[in-house]
C-alpha positions, 0 to 999 in steps of 0.5 A, a space after each residue: 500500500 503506497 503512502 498518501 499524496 506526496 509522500 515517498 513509500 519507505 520500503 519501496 521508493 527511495 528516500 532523500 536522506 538529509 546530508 547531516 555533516 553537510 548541515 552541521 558544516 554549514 551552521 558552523 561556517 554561520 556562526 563562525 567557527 565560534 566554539 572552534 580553537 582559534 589556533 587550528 584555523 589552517 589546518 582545519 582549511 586545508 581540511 575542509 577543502 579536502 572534504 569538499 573534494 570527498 562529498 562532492 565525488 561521494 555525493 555523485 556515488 550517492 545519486 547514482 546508487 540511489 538511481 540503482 535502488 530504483 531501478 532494482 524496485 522497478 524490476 523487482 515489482 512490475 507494479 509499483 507507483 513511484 510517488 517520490 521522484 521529483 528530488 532525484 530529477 532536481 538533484 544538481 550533480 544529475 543537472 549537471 551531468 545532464 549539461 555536460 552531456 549536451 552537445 556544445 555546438 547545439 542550436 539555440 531555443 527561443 531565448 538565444 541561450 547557448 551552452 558556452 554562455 549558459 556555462 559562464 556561470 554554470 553552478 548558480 545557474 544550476 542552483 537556480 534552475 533546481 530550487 525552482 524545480 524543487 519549490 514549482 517555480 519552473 516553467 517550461 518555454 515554447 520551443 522554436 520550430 524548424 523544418 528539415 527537408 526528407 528524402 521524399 521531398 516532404 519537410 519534418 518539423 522539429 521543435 528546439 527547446 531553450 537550453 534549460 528546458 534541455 538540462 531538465 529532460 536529459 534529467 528527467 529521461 535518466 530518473 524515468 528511463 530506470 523504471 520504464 527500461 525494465 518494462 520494455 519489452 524485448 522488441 521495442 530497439 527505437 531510442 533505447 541505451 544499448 539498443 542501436 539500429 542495427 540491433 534491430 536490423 540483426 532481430 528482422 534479419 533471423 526472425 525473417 528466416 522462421 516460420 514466416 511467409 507473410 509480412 505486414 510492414 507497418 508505419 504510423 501516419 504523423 506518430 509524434 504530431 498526433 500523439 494523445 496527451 491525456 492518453 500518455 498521462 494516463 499511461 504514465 500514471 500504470 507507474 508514476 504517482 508523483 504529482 510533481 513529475 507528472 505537472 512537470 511533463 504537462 508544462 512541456 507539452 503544453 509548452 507550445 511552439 514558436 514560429 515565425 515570432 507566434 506562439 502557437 498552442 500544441 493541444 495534441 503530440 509531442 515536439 521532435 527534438 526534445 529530449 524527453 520526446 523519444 522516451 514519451 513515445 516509446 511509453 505511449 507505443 509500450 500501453 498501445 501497441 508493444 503489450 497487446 501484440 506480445 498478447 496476440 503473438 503468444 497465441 500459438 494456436 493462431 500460428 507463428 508471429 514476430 514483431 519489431 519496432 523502432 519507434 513508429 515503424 515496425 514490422 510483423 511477420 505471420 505464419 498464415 496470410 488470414 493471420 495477417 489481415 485479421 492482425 491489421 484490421 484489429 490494429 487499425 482499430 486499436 489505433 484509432 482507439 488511441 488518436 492514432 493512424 497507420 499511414 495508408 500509402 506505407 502500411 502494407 501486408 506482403 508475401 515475404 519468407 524463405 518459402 515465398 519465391 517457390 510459393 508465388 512461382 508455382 502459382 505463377 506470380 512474379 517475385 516476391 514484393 520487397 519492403 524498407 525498412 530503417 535505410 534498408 530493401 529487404 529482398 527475398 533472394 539467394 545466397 548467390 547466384 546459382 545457389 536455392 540457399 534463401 537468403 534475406 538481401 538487404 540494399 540500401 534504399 535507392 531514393 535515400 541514395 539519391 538523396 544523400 549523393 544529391 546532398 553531397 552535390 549541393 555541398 561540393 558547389 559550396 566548398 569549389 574553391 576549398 583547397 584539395 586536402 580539405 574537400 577530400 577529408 570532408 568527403 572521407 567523412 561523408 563515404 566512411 560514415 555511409 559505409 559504417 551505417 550501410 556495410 553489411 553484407 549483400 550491399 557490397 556493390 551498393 556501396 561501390 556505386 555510392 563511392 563512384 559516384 562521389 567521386 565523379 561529383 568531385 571530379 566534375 566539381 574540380 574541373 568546374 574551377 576552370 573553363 581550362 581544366 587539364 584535371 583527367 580522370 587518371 589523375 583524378 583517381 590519385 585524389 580518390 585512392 588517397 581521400 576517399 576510403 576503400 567500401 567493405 563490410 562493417 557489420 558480418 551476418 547477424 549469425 557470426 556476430 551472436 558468436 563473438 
């Protein structure tokens, strides 16, 4: 039985113990020293700075052990509301640690404070920020929109947060990402610390190989632009009974956005770009999708099923094509339910496995449909060329290809008359960096045609300097074999990996 309103459960939550040395010091340095041999002042100096270098890394200990018995209650009890955990959020070392974990280049919300000018006077800044935060004089701002261009030609909004409102989500996500990472399910990769892309790219990959011979792949229309804020308090409550916590969460998503120098309300979704954003919708997909398909997917008697998901895309894989349509039909309802809808054009169910090229060619259909997936064309192949061994060949997606050797394009024609060694150590960058995401077996040739083509851009580039250009492509190559890396695979085949 938790305690009344405000009050932390002793034997489940813990508690902020109150730093009696520290208290005793500071009465002492008030009073000053009165009662203390006058003649030890030197001595009891050097000792005090001492001491102060001592609390301050035991004081770090102490946060981060008091984290940990969070996280163990949260695991251990699956049920139990945390009703005391605002003091962890407004703890200063955890403010800190949240300031210093920024990036220092990061752009600028509304009120133009950097984190070089925010840094000037950092600990009376941080003192500030967390005595308001412990006595609810905080109050988060509206964020600054802006757009960013995607490969489809369409433009993503995304919201910048002043840097205090930054400090203050890096902090919260830590307090709340020790209860929540223990409800998570296995499946759910978007976002999470330890699961990256290609963790979840590894999991498609060998659930591919099963008993599946149908695939929905599914993608939510506008997930974080229409995502329900009375729905995610309420899921957020299953575990967070502090009140201060949750008026903390409401003041960022009513914070509003800022465009064009109006501020605008946001009744409904949360802002990309904020660091609390990626936390808030993995737990709305957790109560929404994540624990009811964990339900449908051990119902056997239905046959065999698999989902992953980063984020708002994921992918399902059926035993039987009934099995599949049944599944979407009570998936669009169940969003609909939500505030939710799944996007029409990129949600689709597909014949796809290691028996779907003999079973489409014995009916005499073409070869089987492919699907994207995080960067990825996933193609029903085999091994080689003259080889019946099923295989899952993954390509990077053409039209993000495209884009990204356009974008290259765009940022050549800006450096023309950069020195040599500086545009190849640019786009030394821009070819290993595609090759560390992209390098994974049965790309091979996608990532020699990537490297080629940037270097013909570069090539054409140069000889645009001049409208007497001598540059050949011979000579051209020395530049490519000295600046631009040679492709191989960065990632083996998922089964080789699980050996290491």
């Amino acid at each position: 039985m938790m305690n009344g309103h405000g009050k932390s459960d002793r034997p489940k939550v813990p508690a902020k113990f109150a730093n009696k040395d520290e208290a005793a010091n500071t009465s002492a340095e008030r009073d000053g020293g009165k009662g203390a041999d006058q003649g030890k002042h030197g001595r009891q100096n050097t000792q005090r700075t001492q001491c102060r270098g001592q609390q301050r890394m035991s004081s770090e200990d102490s946060v981060q052990s008091a984290l940990d018995r969070v996280r163990e209650i949260a695991k251990s009890d699956k049920k139990v509301q945390f009703t005391n955990l605002l003091h962890h959020i407004s703890n200063v070392e955890r403010l800190r640690a949240a300031y210093f974990l920024m990036k220092k280049a990061a752009a600028a919300g509304i009120d133009g404070e950097t984190w070089a000018s925010y840094g000037e006077n950092l600990e009376e800044n941080l003192q500030s920020l967390s005595e308001r935060l412990q006595k609810g004089g905080y109050r988060a701002k509206p964020v600054r929109r802006v757009f960013i261009a995607k490969a489809d030609g369409k433009q993503r909004p995304l919201g910048v947060p002043v840097l205090e409102d930054k400090i203050v989500q890096r902090s919260a996500v830590e307090v709340l990402s020790a209860i929540y990472e223990t409800d998570f399910l296995d499946f759910s990769y978007g976002y999470r610390p330890g699961k990256g892309q290609h963790h979840c790219l590894d999991a498609l990959y060998g659930e591919l190989f099963g008993k599946v011979n149908w695939v929905l792949d599914a993608d939510i229309r506008g997930f974080f632009d229409h995502l329900n804020h009375d729905w995610l308090i309420k899921f957020i409550e299953h575990r967070i009974k502090d009140k201060r916590v949750i008026r903390l969460i409401q003041k960022w998503l009513k914070a509003g956005v800022m465009l064009d120098g109006r501020r605008e309300e946001t009744e409904e979704g949360v802002p990309q770009g904020g660091s609390i954003s990626p936390l808030l919708a993995n737990v709305y997909l957790h109560y929404v999708l994540d624990l009811w398909a964990r339900q449908r997917r051990n119902d056997k008697s239905r046959g065999e099923m698999f989902i992953v998901r980063w984020a708002d895309d994921f992918v399902v894989g059926f035993q039987h094509q009934s099995q599949a349509e049944g599944f979407l039909a009570d998936l669009k309802e169940r969003m609909l339910k939500f505030s939710l809808e799944l996007h029409p054009e990129k949600t689709r169910i597909l014949e796809f496995g290691r028996f779907a090229i003999n079973n489409r060619k014995r009916r005499g259909l073409r070869k089987p449909e492919t699907f994207n997936f995080l960067g990825f064309t996933h193609i029903c192949g085999n091994i080689s060329q003259g080889s019946k061994m099923f295989t899952v060949r993954r390509h990077t997606i053409a039209k993000k290809m495209r884009a990204k050797l356009l974008e290259v394009k765009t940022e050549l024609r800006r450096r023309l008359h950069q020195p040599i060694p500086e545009q190849g150590k640019w786009l030394k960058s821009v070819v290993d960096g595609h090759c560390r995401y992209y390098g994974v077996p049965t790309n091979l040739q996608q990532l020699t045609a990537f490297r080629y083509q940037v270097s013909r851009l570069w090539f054409r580039t140069l000889r645009r300097r001049s409208q007497k250009s001598t540059l050949t492509w011979k000579r051209m190559k020395r530049f490519t074999d000295c600046w631009l890396p040679h492709v191989r695979i960065h990632h083996p085949f998922p089964s080789k990996r699980s050996r290491v």
